[in-house]
N, C-alpha and C positions, 0 to 999 in steps of 0.2 A: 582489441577494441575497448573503450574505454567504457566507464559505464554513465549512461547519459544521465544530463542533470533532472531533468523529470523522476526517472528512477532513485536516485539517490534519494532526492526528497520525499520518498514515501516512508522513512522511516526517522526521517526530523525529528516532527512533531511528538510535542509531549505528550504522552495520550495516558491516561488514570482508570484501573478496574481493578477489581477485589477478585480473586482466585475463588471466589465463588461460581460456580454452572459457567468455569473457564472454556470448558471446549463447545459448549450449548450456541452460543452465537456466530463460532465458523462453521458450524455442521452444514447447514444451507448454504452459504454462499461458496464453501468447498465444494460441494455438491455440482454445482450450479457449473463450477468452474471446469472440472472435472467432464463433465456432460460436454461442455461446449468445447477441451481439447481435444477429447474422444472423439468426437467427431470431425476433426479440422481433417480433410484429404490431404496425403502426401503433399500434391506442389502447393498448400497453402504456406506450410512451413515456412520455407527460406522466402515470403512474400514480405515487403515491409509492415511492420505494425503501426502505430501510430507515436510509439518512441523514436526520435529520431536519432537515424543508426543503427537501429536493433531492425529483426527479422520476428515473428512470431517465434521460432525459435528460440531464439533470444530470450523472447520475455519468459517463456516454458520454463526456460530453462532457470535463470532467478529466481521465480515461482519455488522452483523443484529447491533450491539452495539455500533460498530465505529459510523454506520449512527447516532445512537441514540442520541451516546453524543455529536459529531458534530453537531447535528441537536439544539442540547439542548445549546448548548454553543452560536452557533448562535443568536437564539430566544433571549439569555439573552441578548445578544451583542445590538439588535433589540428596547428589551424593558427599557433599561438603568443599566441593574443589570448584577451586574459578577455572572455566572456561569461557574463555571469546567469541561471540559468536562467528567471527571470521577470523583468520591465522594474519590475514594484514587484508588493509583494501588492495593492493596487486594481486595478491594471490584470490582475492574474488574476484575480479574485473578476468583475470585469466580463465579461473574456473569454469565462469560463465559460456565465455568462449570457446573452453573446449566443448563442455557438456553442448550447446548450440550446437556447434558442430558434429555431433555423433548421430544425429540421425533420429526422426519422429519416435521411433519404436524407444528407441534406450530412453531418449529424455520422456516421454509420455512415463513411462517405469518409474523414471524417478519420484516423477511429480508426485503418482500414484502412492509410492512406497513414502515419499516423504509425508505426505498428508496423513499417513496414518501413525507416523512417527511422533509428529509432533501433536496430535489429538493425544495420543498414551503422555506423554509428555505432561502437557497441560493437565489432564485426567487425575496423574499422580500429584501434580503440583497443589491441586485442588484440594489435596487430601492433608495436606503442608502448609496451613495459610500462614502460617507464622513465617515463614521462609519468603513471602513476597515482596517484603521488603528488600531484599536479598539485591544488591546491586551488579549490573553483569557490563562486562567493558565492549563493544563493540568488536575493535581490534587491541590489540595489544599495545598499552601505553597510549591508548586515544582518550583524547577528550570527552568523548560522546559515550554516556552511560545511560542506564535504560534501569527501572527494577525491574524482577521477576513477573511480580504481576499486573506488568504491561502487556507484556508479548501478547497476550492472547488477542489485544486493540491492536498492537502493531501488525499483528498477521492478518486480522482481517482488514485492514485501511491494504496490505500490499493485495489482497486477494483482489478487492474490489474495484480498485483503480488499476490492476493490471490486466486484468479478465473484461473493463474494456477498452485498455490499451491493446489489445490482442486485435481488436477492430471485427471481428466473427461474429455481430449479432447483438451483443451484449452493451446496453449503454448505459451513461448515469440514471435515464429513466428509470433505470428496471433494480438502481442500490431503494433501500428500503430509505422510509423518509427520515428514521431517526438516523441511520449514518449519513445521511446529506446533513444533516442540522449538526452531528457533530463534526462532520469534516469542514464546513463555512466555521462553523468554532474556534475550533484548532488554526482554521487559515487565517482567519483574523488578526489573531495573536503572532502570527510568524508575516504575513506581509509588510511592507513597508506601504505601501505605493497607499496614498489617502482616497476615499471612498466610502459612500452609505451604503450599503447593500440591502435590497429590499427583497425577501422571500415572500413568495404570490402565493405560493401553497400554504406558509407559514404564518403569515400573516405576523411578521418578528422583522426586526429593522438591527444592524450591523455599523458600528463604526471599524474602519477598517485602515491602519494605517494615523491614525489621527483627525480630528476636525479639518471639514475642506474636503476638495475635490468633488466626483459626480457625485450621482446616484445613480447605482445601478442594479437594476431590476428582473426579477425570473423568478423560476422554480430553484428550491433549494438545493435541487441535484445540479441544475447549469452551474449555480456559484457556487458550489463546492470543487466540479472539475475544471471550472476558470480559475480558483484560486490554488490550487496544485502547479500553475504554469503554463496548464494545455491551454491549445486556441479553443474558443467557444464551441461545443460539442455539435455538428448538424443538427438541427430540428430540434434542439436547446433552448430557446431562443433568448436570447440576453439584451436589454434597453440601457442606455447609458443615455441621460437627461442634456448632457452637451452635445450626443452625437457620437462620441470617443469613445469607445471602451477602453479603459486604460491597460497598458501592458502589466504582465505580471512573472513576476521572479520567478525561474525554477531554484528552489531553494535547495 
């Protein structure tokens, strides 16, 4: 199974932090994340989530993988040697797959054991700031490269939007207000499709794509998980001034 395009684009985005109190602002929303797999009952599992083609499961399982190779990419970063945070995109896309398929108990494990992998990770890295500039390849011979100290934004942008791609409970409502404002951010800059974006909670206005097109209006948290790709979040609720919301890239 391949790995859907929603997923992939959670770790596009160029996102910028200082290896300073790096693992401080996953603590909570790991937590959070944690709490709410823990609890999912067996048959939730193979239930679909809100990625399309994925199973809860599925998403656990990523979850569990992102920490790994993040965690692992780090360490290299750490001990002088380049490591990729995945050996190629096939060999994650399968990964995924199998760990999905082993069953609530093994992937729950991981997720568990990963999260605390890459907190030590980050922790050390913390301690290394001069190293955050450190450049880390994705897969091997890719294009897409990342510094060191990003990871720690890139892990929580995958915690946040996947915990409530899980669909158990957890919505945009409940990301804090500063990662909706930096996720419309980041989306701006990465969409094409033209639009004003009007934050109600924010009281902040967005060109999006170029001059032209709607305007379209909400809470910070609706347009940050419209601009990921996903459809409009239930009880989200998002105004488009023609009527149209316009579609949006998964990137």
């Amino acid at each position: 199974m391949s790995l859907p395009a929603l997923a992939r684009g959670c770790q596009d985005e160029e996102v910028t932090t200082t290896t300073s109190s790096l693992t401080d602002p996953l603590d909570l929303p790991s937590r959070r994340l944690i709490r709410t797999v823990d609890a999912l009952p067996e048959h939730a599992w193979p239930a679909p989530s809100l990625l399309p083609g994925w199973t809860r499961a599925h998403v656990v399982a990523h979850l569990a993988l992102n920490a790994e190779g993040l965690a692992g990419a780090v360490v290299g970063v750490l001990e002088g040697r380049p490591v990729t945070m995945y050996p190629s995109a096939e060999r994650r896309d399968t990964d995924i797959d199998e760990l999905g398929a082993a069953g609530p108990a093994a992937i729950r494990d991981r997720l568990f054991g990963a999260t605390t992998v890459i907190r030590e990770a980050l922790a050390a890295l913390a301690a290394e700031p001069t190293l955050s500039e450190t450049l880390i390849d994705r897969t091997p011979g890719g294009t897409r490269r990342f510094h060191a100290g990003q990871v720690a934004a890139m892990r929580l942008r995958e915690v946040e939007i996947h915990h409530v791609d899980l669909d158990a409970g957890y919505s945009p409502a409940d990301w804090p207000l500063d990662f909706a404002r930096a996720l419309v951010e980041g989306g701006v800059k990465r969409q094409p499709v033209e639009a004003t974006l009007v934050a109600t909670d924010l009281d902040r206005t967005w060109t999006c794509g170029g001059p032209g097109g709607p305007t379209v209006t909400g809470p910070a948290c609706g347009l940050a998980w419209w601009l990921t790709g996903r459809a409009p979040y239930p009880g989200v609720e998002l105004t488009s001034d023609d009527g149209v919301l316009p579609g949006i890239e998964a990137l």
